[in-house]
C-alpha positions in Angstrom: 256.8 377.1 221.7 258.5 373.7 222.4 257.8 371.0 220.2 256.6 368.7 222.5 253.6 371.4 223.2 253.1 371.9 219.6 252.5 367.8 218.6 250.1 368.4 221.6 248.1 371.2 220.5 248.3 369.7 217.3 246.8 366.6 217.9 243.9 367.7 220.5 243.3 370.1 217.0 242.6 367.2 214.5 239.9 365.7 217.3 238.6 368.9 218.5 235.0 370.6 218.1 234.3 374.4 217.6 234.1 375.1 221.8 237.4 372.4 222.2 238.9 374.7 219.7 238.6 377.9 221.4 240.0 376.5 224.6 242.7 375.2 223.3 243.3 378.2 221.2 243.6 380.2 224.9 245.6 377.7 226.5 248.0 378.4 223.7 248.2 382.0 223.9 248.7 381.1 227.9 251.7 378.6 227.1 253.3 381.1 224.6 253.1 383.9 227.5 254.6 381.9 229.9 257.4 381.1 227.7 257.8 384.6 226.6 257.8 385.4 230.9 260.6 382.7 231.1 262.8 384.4 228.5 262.4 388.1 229.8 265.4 388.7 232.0 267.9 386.9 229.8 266.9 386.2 226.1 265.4 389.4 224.3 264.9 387.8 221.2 262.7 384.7 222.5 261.1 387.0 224.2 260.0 389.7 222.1 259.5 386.7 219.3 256.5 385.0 221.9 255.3 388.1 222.7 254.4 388.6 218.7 253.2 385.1 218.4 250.7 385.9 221.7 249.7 389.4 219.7 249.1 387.6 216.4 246.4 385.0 218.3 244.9 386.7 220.3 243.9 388.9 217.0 243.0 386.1 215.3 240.7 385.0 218.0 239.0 389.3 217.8 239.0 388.9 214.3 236.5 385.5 214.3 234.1 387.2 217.4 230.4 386.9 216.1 229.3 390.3 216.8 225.5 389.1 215.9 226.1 388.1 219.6 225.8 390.8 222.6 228.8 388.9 224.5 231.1 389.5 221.7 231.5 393.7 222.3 
């Protein structure tokens, strides 16, 4: 991810509330696809590196469902 996203994300963190923090945890996962989508055709490594970043969040995010909650299964 470019720095200049990553100061971003990490500065609407430090502000952010439990439901701000979800979406921005998705809008991450969204800017790290796109990046790894730019780097396909040309740059394997950037590619296959933003496709493991994208794998490990959107785990993380499975891993914290609350499945006291129907919506979560």
């Amino acid at each position: 991810m470019k720095e200049a996203l990553k100061r971003e994300f990490q500065n609407r963190i430090v502000s952010a509330g439990r439901k701000e923090l979800l979406l921005i945890h998705l809008e991450m996962i969204l800017a790290e696809m796109k990046q790894a989508e730019e780097a396909m055709p040309e740059e394997d490594d950037r590619f296959r590196r933003s496709i493991r970043l994208t794998m490990e969040m959107i785990k993380k995010l499975a891993e914290s469902l609350d499945f006291t909650y129907e919506v979560s299964y």
